[in-house]
C-alpha positions, 0 to 999 in steps of 0.5 A, a space after each residue: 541413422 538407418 531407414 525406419 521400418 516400414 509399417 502395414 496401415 491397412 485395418 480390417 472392417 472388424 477391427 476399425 468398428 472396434 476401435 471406433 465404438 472403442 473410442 466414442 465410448 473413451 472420449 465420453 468417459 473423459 468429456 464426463 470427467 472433464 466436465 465434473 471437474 470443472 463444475 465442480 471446482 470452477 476451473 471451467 463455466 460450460 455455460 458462458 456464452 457470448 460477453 463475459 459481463 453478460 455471465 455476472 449475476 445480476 445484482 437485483 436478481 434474487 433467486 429463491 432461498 437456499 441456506 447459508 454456510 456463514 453469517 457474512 457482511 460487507 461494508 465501505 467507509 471514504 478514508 481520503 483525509 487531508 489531500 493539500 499540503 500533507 507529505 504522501 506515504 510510501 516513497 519517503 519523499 520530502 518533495 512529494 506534497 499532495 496538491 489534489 485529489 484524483 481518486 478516493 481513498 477508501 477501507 473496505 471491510 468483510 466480516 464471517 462468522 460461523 452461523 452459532 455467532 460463536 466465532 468470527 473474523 474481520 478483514 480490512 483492507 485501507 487504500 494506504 500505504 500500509 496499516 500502522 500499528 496505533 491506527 489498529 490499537 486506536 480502531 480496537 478501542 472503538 471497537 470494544 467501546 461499542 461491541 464490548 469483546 466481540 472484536 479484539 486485536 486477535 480476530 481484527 486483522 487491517 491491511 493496507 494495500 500500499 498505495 504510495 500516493 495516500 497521505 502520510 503521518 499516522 504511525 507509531 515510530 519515528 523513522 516512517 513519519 520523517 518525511 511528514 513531519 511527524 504525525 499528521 493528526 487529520 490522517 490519523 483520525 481519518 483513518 482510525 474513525 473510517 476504518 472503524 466505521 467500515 467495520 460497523 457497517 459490515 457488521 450491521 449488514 450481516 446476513 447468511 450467505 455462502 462464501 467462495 474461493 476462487 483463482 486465476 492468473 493476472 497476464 503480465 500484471 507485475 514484473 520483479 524489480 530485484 532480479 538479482 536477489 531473487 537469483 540468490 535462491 537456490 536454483 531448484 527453489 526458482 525451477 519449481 515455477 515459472 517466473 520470478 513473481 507470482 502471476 495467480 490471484 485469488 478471490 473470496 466472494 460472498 454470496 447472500 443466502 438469497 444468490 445475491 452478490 455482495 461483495 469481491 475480496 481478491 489478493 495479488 502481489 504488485 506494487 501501489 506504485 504506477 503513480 510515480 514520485 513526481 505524483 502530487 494528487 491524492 489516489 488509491 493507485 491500480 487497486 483502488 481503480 481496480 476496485 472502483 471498475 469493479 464497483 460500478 460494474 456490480 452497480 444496482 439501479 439508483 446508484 449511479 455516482 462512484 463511491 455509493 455503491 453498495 456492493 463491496 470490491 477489494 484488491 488487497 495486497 500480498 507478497 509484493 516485496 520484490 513486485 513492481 507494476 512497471 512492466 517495461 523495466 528500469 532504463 537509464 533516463 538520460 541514454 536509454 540504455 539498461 541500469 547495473 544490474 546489480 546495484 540499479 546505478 547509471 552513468 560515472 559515477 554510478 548513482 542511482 537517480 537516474 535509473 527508473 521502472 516504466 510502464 506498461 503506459 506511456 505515462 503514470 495515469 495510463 500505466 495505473 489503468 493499464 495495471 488496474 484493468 489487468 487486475 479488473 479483467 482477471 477478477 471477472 474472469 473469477 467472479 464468473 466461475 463457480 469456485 471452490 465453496 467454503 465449508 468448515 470453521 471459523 477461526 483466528 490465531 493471534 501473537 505478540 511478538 518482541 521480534 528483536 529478540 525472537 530465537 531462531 533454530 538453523 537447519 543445523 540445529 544451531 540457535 540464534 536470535 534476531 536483531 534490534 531494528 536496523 536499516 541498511 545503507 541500499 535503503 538509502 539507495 531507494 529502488 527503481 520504482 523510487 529511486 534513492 538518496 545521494 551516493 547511496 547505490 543498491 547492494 552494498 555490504 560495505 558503509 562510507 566513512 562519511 556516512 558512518 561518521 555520520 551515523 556515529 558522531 550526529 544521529 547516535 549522539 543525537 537520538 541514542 539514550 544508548 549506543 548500539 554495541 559491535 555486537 548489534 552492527 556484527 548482527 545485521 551482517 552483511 548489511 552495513 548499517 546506516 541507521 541503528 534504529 533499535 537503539 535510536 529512541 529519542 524522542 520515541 522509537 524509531 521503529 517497532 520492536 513488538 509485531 502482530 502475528 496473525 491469520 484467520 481461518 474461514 472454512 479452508 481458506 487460512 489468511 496469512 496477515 504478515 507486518 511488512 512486504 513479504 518477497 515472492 520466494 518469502 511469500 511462496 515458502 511460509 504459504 507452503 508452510 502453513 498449507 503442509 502444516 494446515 494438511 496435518 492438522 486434518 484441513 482438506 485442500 487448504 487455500 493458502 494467502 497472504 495478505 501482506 503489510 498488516 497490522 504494523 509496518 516492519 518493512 520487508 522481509 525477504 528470504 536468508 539468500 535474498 538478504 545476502 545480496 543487500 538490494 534494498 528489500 535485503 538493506 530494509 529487512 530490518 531484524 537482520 538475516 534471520 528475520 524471515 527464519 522467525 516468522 516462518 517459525 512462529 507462524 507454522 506453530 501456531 497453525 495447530 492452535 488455528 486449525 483445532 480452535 484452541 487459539 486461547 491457549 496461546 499465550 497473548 505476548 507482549 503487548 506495545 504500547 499506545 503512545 498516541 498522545 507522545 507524538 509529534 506534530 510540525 506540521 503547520 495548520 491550514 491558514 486562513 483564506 483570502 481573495 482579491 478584491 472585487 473577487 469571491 471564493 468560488 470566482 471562476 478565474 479561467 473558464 472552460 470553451 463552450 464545446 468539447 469533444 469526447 476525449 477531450 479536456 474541459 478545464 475551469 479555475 477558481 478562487 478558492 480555498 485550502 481543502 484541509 477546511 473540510 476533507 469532504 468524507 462521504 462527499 465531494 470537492 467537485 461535480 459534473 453536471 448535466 442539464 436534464 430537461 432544460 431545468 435541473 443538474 444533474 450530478 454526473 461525475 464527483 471528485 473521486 471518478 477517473 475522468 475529474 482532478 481536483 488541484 489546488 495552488 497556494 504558490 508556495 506548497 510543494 515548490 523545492 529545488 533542493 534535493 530531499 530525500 529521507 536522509 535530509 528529512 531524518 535531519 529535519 527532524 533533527 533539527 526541529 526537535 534537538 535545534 541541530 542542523 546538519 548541512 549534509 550537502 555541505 558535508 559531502 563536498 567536503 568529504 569528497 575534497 578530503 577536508 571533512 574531519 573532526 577534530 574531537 569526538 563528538 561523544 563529550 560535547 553532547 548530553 541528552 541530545 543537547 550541545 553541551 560545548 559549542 565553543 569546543 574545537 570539533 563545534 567550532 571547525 565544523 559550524 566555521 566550515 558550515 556543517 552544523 548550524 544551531 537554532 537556525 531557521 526555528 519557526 515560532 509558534 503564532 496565534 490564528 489571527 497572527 496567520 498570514 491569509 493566503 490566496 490559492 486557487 483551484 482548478 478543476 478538469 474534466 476528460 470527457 469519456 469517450 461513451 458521454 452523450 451530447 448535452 449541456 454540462 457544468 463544473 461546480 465547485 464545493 469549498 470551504 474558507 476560513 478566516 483569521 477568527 477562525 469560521 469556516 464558512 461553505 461557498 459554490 463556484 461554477 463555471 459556465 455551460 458548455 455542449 458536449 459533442 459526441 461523435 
């Protein structure tokens, strides 16, 4: 290159003057513009000073009176149901049994409506794995009992915030309920009464008010579990953002007419699944911790224990499909080295078991603070701003949808339809979050003879009135299907086929409220869709969210590329590779109706039925309790040291007595309790804080060393209703030695689900070989009185927060115990007074 020109830098005196007024006057003008922009839309606070926490608004300060845009309330209900003995929601794992409780399960719920009471809309948000659909026709009726039309299943949306440590079994299909036994009566009414009774709460704290939107980014808050599939995109798609999950998360505060603050709603995509699957303790994960900082945070003078506050914080779900909480990554357990990055197996031959997501923690308790905190700090840095403020209508939009048939215009112009339910063979394969089932491996697009022999000759023979065509399988390409859960019918649907399509309006916020886990790229293309169409319909800067795993649970749906790879989001979207074609359509139609409030000219759909009462139920109830003799419920049986140190552990056991005798809503297992002037205890700290766990030990729940998974818990509940059981383990070994074959179909020795040959060859050659076996292992139905009584036993720990004064504490004990009549009668244990010493 050849030498750059000189340039003359003198200025003369005139022309620096110039420039210089020139330029004061330039920065001014831009300082000006700066600032209208940030007080205006809340991008900046010119007036935060010092600790962000010092900025909040005080709770008890009330301001003089301005008037409200809305009529707005607030309200919080516990929801933890049964926390012993019940299998846990979300990672479809026999084995994970709940023994205890760490954190409260709780349903938060907000309520807006227009200042005419003309029109409004109700938002739930339930520390669970996600909404069920009987959960919301059941809350529906309540609702319409006490408030006649007032809400309906067109203006109530319920939305979980898919938690994987809540307790299962409060569904409407079969498949979601396998690993539970079936429905699981205690959760279901827990959640239907606490979901109700939160609504009721908001409803009778409605007041004016003024609502506000605000956003900010969550630093390195999720990662995506599915790297691979999110690949399948098309590349200009993945350049028009920064990663491959979505970093933003957006907030709704509600402000009463008089400034004061009332409540928090914010949406973020990461998973419940800090807790991982060797989890046995009951908890709300990183939102629920989210939540509970929050809470205390905004407390008022006089509400001093967690779960009584009156202020309403929630950290609801969106597109968290492809998101996990576990920023470290997935790593092979067993060398430290990376998993196929495909498939998510290790070693030879791959499997999957060992290959799991970690973080950012050194353990699952340290990694959901982690991700809680994240959430909590980004939420506050929100809450501080000024937001966007909310002006205009109130609306909903609501539609029944038979989504196994739902058509579907292509790009091209071609129409095609949707499929009956399916679940690929990568759902077997789990993720890395909870890793899966036996050989089974994430993308695969081709089955095993073994598993389709298996699918073919037992699970359709059993629980098909129909068997599915070449059609339906041609449907679901590239998925193999594994279990043909449209046609699986016996003794009820496996899945839904009839969906909730729905969003709410508040002024320019519109809430997308899907039925499953949305992927990022899902999430980003229909919230795109709904913000264009909302923009010409006349809606002024609409704020587009998603709230995801609402109102009935379809499991995933992930964009027609995604689908293509066949990770286990893909193998799990269950109404084939036009799934999200068809929800992209039918909601984007109904934005008009939405936006111009003529919501009642869409047609209602077709509605599902409630077939609450058809369940079943094998789950075996709590027995009757017992001690040793000389010894009382509520007995310490190792008690703590006389001294602790922040940081550190107290520690006591009692005699005690299952929980399932009373769940303790709006209550507590446990207390922490200080000495206050060498006279009265003082309740410091109850079972649902971060610092307490409540475990509990019969000896016998939660102990198994066979391996269980979703596939062993489908042909438990095989053999529990149709008297069939399937030695899968059995069958593999022989499947791998070349020996496992049928000798004759089993299509002519099974009628309506019944052996109707067992002296048949086929019959005879697999139960000779120990594959099937008949009314094995049957448990018979007893009396109480015929319940052996159990003794179990409680232990109750305390870690000492590092900010605990110095003074005299105690552990009590609140339990209940039944006896073989039936009487639950109440008891207390505590443990000795120890000193808490701080430094």
């Amino acid at each position: 290159m050849g030498k750059k020109k000189e340039v003359d830098t003198f200025v003369s005196t005139p022309s620096l003057a110039f420039r210089f007024v020139f330029g004061f006057l330039f920065l001014a003008i831009l300082a000006g513009a700066c600032f209208f922009v940030g007080y205006e839309f809340g991008v900046m606070d010119i007036f935060s000073k010092g600790k962000l926490e010092d900025n909040l608004v005080d709770p008890d300060t009330v301001p003089e009176p301005t008037p409200g845009n809305y009529l707005i309330g607030v309200g919080r209900t516990d929801v933890t149901g049964p926390i012993v003995q019940v299998n846990m929601m979300g990672y479809a794992n026999p084995s994970q049994i709940a023994q205890g409780l760490h954190q409260r399960l709780y349903s938060r719920t907000f309520i807006v409506s227009d200042l005419q009471n003309k029109s409004r809309v109700v938002f739930v948000t339930v520390d669970n794995g996600m909404a069920s659909q009987i959960v919301k026709l059941e809350v529906i009726k309540k609702l319409q009992a006490k408030y006649g039309n007032t809400y309906n299943e067109r203006n109530v949306v319920i939305s979980g915030t898919h938690s994987h440590s809540g307790p299962a079994g409060y569904f409407q299909t079969l498949l979601i309920e396998v690993t539970s036994l079936g429905a699981v009566k205690e959760t279901t009414d827990t959640f239907i009464n606490g979901i109700f009774d939160s609504i009721v709460k908001a409803h009778s704290n409605m007041r004016e008010g003024k609502l506000f939107v605000g956003t900010d980014d969550v630093v390195e808050g999720n990662i995506n579990r599915s790297p691979s599939a999110y690949l399948h995109d098309p590349e200009g798609e993945r350049e028009k953002y920064n990663f491959n999950t979505e970093q933003e998360m957006t907030m709704l505060k509600f402000q009463a007419s008089n400034g004061q603050p009332i409540g928090a709603f914010t949406w973020f995509p990461v998973h419940g699944t800090s807790m991982n699957f060797s989890n046995h303790l009951i908890s709300s994960d990183n939102r629920g911790r989210a939540s509970a900082l929050f809470e205390k945070m905004m407390r008022k003078p006089g509400e001093e224990l967690s779960g009584n506050e009156s202020f309403v914080a929630a950290f609801a779900s969106a597109n968290l499909g492809d998101v996990s909480p576990r920023t470290k990554g997935p790593i092979c357990v067993d060398t430290g080295k990376s998993c196929d990055f495909a498939k998510s197996t290790c070693g030879v031959p791959p499997r999957v078991q060992k290959c799991n997501g970690f973080g950012p923690g050194v353990d699952m308790f340290d990694s959901t603070d982690i991700i809680a905190n994240r959430q909590f700090e980004t939420s506050k840095l929100i809450y501080n701003k000024t937001g966007v403020e909310l002006e205009g209508s109130v609306g909903w939009v609501h539609q029944y949808v038979d989504m196994s048939k739902a058509t579907v215009k292509l790009d091209d112009g071609t129409t095609v339809t949707t499929c009956k339910p399916g679940m690929g063979y990568s759902f077997a394969a789990g993720t890395t979050d909870g890793p899966g089932a036996f050989d089974f491996t994430q993308s695969m697009t081709e089955g095993t003879f073994l598993w389709d022999t298996v699918r073919d000759e037992i699970i359709v023979k059993v629980v098909c009135s129909t068997p599915p065509p070449t059609e339906y399988y041609d449907c679901h390409r590239p998925k193999p299907v594994l279990l043909p859960t449209g046609y699986m019918d016996k003794p009820y649907a496996w899945h839904p086929h009839i969906v909730d399509v729905q969003m709410l309006k508040i002024g320019q916020l519109i809430i997308i409220a899907v039925p499953g886990e949305f992927t990022t790229m899902a999430g980003r293309r229909i919230k795109d869709a709904i913000a264009k169409e909302a923009i010409r319909f006349g809606v002024h800067n609409p704020k587009v969210v998603l709230a995801g795993l609402s109102n009935v649970y379809t499991h995933y749906i992930t964009t027609p590329e995604e689908y293509e790879a066949q990770r286990y989001e893909g193998a799990s979207t269950i109404f084939g590779p036009h799934t999200f074609q068809a929800y992209y359509q039918t909601y984007s139609s109904l934005v008009g109706p939405l936006v111009t409030a003529k919501q009642d000219n869409v047609s209602r759909g077709p509605a599902p039925d409630n077939i609450l009462s058809e369940q079943i139920q094998l789950l075996p109830p709590p027995f009757p309790d017992r001690v040793p003799d000389g010894k009382n419920f509520g007995d310490v049986i190792t008690d703590v040291n006389s001294t602790y140190k922040p940081g550190e552990k107290a520690s006591v056991s009692f005699y005690g007595a299952n929980p399932r005798h009373n769940m303790k809503l709006e209550s507590t297992y446990l207390a922490v309790e200080q000495l206050v002037n060498k006279t009265t205890w003082k309740t410091v700290y109850v079972d649902t804080d971060w610092s307490t766990i409540f475990q509990w030990d019969d000896g016998v729940s939660g102990s198994n060393a066979v391996e269980r998974n979703v596939i062993t818990a489908i042909f438990d509940i095989i053999h529990s209703v149709f008297d069939i059981h399937f030695e899968y383990e059995k069958a593999m070994q022989l499947y791998d030695e070349g020996e496992f074959q049928l000798t004759e179909s089993l299509n002519d020795l099974i009628n309506d689900g019944v052996i109707i040959n067992r002296r048949s060859r086929a019959i005879q050659d697999l139960t000779r070989l120990g594959v099937l076996r008949f009314n094995a292992d049957k448990t018979n139905t007893l009396s109480l009185k015929e319940l052996p009584t159990v003794e179990s036993h409680v232990t109750i720990d305390w870690w000492v927060p590092d900010d605990q004064p110095s003074g005299t504490y105690r552990i009590t004990y609140y339990g209940d115990h039944k006896d073989q009549a039936g009487t639950v009668t109440s008891f207390v244990g505590h443990s000795s007074q120890f000193q808490v010493q701080a430094a």
